[in-house]
PDB file of N, CA, C and O in Angstrom:
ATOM      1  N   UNK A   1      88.357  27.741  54.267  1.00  0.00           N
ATOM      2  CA  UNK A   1      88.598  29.160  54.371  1.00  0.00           C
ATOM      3  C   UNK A   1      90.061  29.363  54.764  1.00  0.00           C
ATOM      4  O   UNK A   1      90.531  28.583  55.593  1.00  0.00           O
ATOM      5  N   UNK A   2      90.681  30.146  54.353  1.00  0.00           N
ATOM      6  CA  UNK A   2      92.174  30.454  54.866  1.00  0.00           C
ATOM      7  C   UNK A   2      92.382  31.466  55.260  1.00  0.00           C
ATOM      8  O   UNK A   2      92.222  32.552  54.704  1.00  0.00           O
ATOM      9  N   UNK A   3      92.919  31.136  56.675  1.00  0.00           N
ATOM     10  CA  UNK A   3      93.416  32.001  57.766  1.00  0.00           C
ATOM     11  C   UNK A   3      94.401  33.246  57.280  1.00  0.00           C
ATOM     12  O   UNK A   3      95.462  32.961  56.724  1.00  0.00           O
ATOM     13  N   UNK A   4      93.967  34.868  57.537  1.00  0.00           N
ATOM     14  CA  UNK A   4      94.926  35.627  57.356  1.00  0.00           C
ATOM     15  C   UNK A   4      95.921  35.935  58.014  1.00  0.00           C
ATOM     16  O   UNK A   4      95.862  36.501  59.105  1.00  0.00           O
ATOM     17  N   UNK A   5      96.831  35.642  57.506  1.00  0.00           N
ATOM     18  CA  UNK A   5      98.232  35.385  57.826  1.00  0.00           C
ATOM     19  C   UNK A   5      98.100  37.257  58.299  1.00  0.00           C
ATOM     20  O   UNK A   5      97.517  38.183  57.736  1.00  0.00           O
ATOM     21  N   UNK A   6      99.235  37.181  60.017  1.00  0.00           N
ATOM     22  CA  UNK A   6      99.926  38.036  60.571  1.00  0.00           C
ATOM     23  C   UNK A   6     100.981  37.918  61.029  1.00  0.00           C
ATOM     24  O   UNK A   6     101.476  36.907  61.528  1.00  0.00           O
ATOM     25  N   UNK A   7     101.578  39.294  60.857  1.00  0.00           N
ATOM     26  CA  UNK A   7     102.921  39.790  61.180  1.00  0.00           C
ATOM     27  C   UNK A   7     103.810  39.507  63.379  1.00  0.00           C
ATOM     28  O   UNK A   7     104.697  40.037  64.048  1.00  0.00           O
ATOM     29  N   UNK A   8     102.817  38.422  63.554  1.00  0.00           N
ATOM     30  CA  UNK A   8     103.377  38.531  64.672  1.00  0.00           C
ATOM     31  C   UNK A   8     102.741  37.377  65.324  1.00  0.00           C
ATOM     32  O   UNK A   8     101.655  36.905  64.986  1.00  0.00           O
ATOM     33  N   UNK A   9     103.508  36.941  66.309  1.00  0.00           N
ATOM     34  CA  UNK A   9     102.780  35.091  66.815  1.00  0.00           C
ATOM     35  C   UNK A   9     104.141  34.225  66.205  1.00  0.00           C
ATOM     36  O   UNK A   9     105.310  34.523  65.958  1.00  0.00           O
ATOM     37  N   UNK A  10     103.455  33.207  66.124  1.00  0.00           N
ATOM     38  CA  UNK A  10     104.759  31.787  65.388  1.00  0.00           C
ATOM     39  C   UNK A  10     103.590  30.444  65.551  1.00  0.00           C
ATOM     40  O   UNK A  10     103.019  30.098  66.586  1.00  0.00           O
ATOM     41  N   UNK A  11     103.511  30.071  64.695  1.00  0.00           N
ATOM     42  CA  UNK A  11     102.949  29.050  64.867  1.00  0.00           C
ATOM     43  C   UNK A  11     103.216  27.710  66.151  1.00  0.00           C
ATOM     44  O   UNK A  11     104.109  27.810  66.992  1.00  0.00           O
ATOM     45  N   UNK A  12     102.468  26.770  66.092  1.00  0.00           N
ATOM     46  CA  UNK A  12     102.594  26.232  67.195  1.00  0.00           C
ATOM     47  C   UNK A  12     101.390  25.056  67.682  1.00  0.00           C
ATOM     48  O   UNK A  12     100.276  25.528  67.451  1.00  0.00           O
ATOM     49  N   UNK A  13     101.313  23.748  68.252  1.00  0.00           N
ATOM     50  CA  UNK A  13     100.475  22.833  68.461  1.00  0.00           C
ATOM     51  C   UNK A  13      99.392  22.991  69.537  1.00  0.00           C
ATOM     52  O   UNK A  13      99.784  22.733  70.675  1.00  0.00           O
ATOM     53  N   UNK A  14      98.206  23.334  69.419  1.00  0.00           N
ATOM     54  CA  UNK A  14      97.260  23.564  70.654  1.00  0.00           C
ATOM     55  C   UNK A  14      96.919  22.937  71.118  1.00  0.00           C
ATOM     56  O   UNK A  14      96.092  22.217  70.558  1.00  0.00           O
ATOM     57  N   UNK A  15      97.339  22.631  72.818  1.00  0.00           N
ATOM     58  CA  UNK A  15      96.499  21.756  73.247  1.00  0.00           C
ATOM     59  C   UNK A  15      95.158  21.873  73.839  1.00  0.00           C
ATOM     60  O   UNK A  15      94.773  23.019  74.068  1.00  0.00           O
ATOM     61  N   UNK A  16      94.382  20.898  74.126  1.00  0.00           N
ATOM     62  CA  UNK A  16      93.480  21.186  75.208  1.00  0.00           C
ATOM     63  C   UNK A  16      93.341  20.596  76.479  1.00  0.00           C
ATOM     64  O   UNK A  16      93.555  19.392  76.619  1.00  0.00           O
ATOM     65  N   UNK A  17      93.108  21.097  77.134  1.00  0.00           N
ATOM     66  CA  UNK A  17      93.017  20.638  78.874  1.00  0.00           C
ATOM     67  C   UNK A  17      93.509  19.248  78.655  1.00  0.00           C
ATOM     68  O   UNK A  17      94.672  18.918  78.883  1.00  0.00           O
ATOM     69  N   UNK A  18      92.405  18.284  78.118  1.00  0.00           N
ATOM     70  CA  UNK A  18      92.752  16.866  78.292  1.00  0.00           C
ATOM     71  C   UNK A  18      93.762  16.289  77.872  1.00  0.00           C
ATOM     72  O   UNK A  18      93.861  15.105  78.191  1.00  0.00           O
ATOM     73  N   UNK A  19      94.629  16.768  77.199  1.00  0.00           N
ATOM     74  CA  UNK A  19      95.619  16.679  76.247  1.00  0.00           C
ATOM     75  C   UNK A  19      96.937  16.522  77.116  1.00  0.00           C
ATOM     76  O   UNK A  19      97.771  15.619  77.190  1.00  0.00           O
ATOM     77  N   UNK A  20      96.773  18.014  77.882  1.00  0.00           N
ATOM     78  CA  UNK A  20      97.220  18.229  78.812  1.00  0.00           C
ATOM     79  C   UNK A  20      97.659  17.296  80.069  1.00  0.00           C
ATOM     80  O   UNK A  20      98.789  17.017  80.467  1.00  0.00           O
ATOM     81  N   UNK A  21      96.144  16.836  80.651  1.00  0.00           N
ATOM     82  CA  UNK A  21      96.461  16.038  81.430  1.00  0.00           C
ATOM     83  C   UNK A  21      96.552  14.396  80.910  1.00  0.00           C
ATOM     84  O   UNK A  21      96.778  13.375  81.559  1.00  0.00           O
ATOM     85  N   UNK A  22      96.325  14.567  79.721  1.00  0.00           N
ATOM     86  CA  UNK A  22      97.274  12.949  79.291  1.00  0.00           C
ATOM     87  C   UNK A  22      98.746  13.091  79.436  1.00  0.00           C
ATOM     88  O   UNK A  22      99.389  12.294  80.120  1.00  0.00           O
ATOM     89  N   UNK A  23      99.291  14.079  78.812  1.00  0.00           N
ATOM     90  CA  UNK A  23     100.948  14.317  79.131  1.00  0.00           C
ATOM     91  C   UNK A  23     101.245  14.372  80.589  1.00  0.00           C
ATOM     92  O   UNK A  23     102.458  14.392  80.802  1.00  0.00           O
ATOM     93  N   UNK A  24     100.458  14.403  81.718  1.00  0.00           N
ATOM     94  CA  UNK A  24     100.589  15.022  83.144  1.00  0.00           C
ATOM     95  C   UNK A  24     100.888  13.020  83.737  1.00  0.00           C
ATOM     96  O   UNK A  24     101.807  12.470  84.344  1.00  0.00           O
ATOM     97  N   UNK A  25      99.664  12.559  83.186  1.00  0.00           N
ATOM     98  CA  UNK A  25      99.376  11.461  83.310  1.00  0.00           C
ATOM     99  C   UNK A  25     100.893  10.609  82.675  1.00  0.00           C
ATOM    100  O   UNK A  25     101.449   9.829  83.449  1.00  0.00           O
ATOM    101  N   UNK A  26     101.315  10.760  81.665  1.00  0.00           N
ATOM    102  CA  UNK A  26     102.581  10.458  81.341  1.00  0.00           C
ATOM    103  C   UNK A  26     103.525  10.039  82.295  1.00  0.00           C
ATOM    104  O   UNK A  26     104.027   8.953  82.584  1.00  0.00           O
ATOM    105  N   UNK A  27     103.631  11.187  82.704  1.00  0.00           N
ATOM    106  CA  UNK A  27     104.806  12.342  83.603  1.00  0.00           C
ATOM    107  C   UNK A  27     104.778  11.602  84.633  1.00  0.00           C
ATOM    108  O   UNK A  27     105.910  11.210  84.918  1.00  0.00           O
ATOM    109  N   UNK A  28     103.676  11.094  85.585  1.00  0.00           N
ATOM    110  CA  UNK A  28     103.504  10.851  86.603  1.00  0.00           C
ATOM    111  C   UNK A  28     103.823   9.047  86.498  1.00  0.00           C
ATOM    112  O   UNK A  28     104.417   8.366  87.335  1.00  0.00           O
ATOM    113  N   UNK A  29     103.338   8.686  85.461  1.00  0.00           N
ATOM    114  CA  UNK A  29     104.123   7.063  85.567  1.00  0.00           C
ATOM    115  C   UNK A  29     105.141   6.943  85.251  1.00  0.00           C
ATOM    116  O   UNK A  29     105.728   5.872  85.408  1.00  0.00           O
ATOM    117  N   UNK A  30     105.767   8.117  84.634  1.00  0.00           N
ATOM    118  CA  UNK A  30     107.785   7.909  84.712  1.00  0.00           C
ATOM    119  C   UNK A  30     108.353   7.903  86.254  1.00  0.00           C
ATOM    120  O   UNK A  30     109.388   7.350  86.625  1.00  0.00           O
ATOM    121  N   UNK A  31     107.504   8.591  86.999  1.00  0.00           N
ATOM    122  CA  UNK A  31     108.051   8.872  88.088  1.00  0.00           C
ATOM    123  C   UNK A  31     107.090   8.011  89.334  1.00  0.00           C
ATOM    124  O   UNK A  31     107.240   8.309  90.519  1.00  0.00           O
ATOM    125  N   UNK A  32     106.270   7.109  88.972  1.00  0.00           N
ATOM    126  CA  UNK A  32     106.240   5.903  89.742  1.00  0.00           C
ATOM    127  C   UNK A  32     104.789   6.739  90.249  1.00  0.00           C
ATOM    128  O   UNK A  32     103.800   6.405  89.596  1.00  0.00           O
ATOM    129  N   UNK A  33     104.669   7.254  90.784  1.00  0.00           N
ATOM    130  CA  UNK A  33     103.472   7.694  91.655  1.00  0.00           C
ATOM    131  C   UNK A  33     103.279   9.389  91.300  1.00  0.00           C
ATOM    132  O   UNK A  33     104.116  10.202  90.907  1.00  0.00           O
ATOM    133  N   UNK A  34     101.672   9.568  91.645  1.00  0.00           N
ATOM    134  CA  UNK A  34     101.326  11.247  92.217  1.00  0.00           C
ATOM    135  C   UNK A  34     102.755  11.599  92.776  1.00  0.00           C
ATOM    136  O   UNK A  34     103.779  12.029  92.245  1.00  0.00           O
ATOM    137  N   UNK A  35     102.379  11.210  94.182  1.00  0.00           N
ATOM    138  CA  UNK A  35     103.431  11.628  95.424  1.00  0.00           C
ATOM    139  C   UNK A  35     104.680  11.805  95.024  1.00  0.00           C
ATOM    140  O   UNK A  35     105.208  12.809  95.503  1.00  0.00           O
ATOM    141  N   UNK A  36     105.380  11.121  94.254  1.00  0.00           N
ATOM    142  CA  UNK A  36     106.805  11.581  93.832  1.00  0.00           C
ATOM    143  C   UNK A  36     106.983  11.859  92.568  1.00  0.00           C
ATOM    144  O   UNK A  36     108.117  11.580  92.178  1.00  0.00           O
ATOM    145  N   UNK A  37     106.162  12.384  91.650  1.00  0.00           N
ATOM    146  CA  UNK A  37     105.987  13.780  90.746  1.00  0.00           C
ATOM    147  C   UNK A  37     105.945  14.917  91.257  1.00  0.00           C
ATOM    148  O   UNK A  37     106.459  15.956  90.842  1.00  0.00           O
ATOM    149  N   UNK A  38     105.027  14.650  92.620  1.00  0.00           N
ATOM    150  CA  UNK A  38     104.608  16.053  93.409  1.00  0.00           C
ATOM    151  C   UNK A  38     105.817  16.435  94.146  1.00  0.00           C
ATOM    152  O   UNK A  38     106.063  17.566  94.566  1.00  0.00           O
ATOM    153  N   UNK A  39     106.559  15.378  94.267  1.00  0.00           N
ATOM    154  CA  UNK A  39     107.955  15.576  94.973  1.00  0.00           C
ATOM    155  C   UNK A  39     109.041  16.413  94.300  1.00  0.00           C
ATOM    156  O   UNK A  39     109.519  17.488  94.662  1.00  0.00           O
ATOM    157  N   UNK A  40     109.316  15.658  93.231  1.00  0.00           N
ATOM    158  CA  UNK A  40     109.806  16.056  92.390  1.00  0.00           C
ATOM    159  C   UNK A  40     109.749  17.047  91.711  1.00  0.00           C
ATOM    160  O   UNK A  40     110.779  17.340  91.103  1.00  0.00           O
ATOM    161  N   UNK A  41     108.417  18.026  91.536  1.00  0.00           N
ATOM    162  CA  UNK A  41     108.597  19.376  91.388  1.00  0.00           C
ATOM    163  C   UNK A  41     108.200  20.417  92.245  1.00  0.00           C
ATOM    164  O   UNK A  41     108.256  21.627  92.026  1.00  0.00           O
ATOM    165  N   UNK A  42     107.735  19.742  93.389  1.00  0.00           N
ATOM    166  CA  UNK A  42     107.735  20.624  94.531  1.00  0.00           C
ATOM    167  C   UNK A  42     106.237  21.233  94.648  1.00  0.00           C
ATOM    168  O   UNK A  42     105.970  22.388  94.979  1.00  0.00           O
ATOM    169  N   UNK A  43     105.430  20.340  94.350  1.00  0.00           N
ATOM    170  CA  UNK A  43     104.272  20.212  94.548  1.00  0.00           C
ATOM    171  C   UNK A  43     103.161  19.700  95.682  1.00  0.00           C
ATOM    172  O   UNK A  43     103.706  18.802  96.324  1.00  0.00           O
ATOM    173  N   UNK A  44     101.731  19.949  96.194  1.00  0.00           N
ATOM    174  CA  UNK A  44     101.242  19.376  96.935  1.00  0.00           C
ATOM    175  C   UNK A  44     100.550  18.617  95.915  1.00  0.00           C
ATOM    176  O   UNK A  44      99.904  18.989  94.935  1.00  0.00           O
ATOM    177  N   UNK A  45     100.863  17.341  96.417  1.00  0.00           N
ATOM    178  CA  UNK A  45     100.470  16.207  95.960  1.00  0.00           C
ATOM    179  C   UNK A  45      98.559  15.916  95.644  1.00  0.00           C
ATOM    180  O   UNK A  45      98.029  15.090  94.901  1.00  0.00           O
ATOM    181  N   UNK A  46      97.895  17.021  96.594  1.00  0.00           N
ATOM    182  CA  UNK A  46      96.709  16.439  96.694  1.00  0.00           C
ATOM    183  C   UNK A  46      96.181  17.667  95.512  1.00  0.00           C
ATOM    184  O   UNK A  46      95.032  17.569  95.082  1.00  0.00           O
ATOM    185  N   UNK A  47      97.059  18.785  95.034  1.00  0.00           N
ATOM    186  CA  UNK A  47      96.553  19.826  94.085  1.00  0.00           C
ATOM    187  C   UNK A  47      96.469  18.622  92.687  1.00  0.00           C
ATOM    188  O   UNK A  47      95.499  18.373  91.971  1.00  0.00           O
ATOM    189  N   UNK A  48      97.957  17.996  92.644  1.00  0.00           N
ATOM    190  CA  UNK A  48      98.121  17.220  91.331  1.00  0.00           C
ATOM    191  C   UNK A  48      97.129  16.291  90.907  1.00  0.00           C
ATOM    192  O   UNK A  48      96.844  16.070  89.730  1.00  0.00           O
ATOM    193  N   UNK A  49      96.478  15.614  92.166  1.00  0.00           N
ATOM    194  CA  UNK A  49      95.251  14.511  92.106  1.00  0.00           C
ATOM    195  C   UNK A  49      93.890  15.444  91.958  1.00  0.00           C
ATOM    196  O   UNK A  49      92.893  14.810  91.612  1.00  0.00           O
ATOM    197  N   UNK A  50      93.723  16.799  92.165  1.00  0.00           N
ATOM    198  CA  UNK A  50      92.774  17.540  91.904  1.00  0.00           C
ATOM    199  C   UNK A  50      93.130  18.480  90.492  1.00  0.00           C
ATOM    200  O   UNK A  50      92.286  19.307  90.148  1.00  0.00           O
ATOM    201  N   UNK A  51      93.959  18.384  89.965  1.00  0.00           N
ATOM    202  CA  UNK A  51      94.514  18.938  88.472  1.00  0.00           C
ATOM    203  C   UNK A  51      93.625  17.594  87.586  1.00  0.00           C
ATOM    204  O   UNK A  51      92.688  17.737  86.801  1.00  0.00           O
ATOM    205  N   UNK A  52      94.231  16.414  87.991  1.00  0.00           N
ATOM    206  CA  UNK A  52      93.824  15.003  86.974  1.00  0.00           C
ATOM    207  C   UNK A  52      92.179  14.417  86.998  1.00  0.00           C
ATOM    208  O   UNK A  52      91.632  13.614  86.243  1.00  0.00           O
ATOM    209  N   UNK A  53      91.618  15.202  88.243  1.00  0.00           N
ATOM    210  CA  UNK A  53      90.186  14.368  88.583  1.00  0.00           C
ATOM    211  C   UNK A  53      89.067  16.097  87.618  1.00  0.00           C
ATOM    212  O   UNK A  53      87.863  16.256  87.420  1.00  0.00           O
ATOM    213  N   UNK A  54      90.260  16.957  87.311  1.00  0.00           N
ATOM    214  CA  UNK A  54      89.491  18.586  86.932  1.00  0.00           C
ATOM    215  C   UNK A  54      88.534  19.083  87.708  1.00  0.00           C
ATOM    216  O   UNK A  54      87.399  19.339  87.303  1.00  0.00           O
ATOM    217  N   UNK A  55      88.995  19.272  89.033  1.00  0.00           N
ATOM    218  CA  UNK A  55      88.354  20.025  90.321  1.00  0.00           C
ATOM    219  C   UNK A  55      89.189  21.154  89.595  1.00  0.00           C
ATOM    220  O   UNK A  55      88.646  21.998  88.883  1.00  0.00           O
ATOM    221  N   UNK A  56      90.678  21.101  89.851  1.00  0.00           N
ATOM    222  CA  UNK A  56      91.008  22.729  89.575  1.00  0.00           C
ATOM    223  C   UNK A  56      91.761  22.294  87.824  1.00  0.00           C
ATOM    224  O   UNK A  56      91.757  21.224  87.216  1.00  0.00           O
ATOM    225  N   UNK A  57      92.420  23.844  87.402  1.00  0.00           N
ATOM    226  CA  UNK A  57      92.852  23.624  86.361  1.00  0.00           C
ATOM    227  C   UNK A  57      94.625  23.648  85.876  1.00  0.00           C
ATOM    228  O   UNK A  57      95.264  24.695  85.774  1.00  0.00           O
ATOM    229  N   UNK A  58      94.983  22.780  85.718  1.00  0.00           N
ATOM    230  CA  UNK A  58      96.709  22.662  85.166  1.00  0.00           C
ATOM    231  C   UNK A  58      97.401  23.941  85.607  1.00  0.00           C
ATOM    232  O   UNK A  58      96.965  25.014  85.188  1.00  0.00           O
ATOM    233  N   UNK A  59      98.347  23.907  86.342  1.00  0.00           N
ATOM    234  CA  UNK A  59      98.985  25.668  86.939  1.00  0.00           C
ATOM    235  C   UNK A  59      99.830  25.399  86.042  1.00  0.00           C
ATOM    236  O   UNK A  59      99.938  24.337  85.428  1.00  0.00           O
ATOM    237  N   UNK A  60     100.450  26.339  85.937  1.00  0.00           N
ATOM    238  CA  UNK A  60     101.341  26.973  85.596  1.00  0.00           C
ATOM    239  C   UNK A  60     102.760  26.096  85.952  1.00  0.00           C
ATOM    240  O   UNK A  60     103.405  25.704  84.979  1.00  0.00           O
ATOM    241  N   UNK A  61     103.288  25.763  87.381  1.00  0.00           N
ATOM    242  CA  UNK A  61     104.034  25.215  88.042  1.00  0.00           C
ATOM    243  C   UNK A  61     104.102  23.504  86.820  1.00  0.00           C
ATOM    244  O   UNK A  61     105.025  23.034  86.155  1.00  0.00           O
ATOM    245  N   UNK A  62     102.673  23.060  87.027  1.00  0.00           N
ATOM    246  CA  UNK A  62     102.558  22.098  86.088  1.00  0.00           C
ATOM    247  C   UNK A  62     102.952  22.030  84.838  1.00  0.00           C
ATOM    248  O   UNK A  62     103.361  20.953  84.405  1.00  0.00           O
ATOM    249  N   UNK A  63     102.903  23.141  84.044  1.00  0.00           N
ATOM    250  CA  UNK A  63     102.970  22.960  82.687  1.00  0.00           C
ATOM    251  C   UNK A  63     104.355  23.317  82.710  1.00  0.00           C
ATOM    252  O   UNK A  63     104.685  23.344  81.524  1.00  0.00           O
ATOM    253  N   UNK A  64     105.020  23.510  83.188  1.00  0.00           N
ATOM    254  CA  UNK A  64     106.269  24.211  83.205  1.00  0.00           C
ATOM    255  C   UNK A  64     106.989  22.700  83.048  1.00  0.00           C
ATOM    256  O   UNK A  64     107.415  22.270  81.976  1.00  0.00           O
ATOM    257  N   UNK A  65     107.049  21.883  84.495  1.00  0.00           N
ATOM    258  CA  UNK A  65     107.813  20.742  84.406  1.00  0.00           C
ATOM    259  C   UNK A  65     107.080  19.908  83.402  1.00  0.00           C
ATOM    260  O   UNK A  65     107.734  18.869  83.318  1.00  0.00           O
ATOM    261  N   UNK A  66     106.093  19.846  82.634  1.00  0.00           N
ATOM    262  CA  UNK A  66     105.918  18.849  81.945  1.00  0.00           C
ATOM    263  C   UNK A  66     106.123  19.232  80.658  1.00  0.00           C
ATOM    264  O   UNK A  66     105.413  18.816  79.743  1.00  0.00           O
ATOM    265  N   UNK A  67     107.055  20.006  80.498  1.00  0.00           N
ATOM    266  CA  UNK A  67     107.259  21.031  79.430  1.00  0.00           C
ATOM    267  C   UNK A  67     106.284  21.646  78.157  1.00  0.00           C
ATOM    268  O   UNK A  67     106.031  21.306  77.001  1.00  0.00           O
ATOM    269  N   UNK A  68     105.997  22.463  78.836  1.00  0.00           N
ATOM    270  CA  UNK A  68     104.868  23.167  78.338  1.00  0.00           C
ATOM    271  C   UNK A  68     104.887  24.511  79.145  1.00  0.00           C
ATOM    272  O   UNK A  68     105.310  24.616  80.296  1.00  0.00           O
ATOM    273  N   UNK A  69     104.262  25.735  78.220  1.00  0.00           N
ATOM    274  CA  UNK A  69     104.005  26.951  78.832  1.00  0.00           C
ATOM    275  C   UNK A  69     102.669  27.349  78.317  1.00  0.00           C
ATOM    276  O   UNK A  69     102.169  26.773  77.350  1.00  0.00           O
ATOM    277  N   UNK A  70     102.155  28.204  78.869  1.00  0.00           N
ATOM    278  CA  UNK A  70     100.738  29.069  78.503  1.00  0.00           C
ATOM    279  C   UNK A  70     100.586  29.690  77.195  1.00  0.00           C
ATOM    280  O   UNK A  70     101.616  29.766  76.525  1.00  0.00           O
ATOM    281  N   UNK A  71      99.614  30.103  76.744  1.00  0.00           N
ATOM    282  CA  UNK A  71      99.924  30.441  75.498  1.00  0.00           C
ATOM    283  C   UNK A  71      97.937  31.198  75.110  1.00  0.00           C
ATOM    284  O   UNK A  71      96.913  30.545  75.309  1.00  0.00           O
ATOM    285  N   UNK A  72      97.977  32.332  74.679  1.00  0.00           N
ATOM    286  CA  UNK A  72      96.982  32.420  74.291  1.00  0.00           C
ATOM    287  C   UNK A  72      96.526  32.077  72.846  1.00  0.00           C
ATOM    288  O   UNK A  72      97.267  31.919  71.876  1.00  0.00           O
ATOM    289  N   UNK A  73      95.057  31.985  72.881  1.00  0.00           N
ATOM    290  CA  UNK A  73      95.077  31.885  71.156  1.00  0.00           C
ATOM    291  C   UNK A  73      93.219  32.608  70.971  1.00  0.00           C
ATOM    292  O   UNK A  73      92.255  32.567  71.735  1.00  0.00           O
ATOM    293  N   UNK A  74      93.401  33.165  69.693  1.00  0.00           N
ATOM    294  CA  UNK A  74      91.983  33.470  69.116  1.00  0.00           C
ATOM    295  C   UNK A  74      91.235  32.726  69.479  1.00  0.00           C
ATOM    296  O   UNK A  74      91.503  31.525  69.510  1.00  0.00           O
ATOM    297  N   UNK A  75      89.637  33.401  70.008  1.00  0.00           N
ATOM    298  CA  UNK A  75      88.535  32.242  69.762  1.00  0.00           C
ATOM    299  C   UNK A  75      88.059  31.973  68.501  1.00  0.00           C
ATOM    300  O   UNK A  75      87.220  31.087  68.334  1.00  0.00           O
TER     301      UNK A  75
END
């Protein structure tokens, strides 16, 4: 079926949560540990280990340094 094309948006790659926290997961072994990712963007360290275990969900703060922003999309 093909999608009707609109006058407004831009295309773009969707992620999902887990996706998400594979890139987070990335992020965090460039920088050796949780604790000094969490350092490094000025984070509590024990939110970032509750972002990766999905007690809570990826902030904002997060997606930002792991370059990424919010984004809505159609269900």
């Amino acid at each position: 079926m093909n999608a009707k094309r609109t006058s407004f948006g831009r295309p773009g790659i969707i992620l999902e949560e887990e996706d998400v926290i594979r890139l987070l997961r990335v992020e965090i072994k460039k920088d050796g540990s949780q604790s000094a990712f969490a350092r490094r963007v000025s984070v509590e360290r024990t939110n970032v280990n509750a972002m990766l275990s999905g007690r809570i969900p990826v902030s904002k703060v997060i997606a930002n340094a792991i370059g990424l922003r919010r984004t809505f999309t159609p269900k």
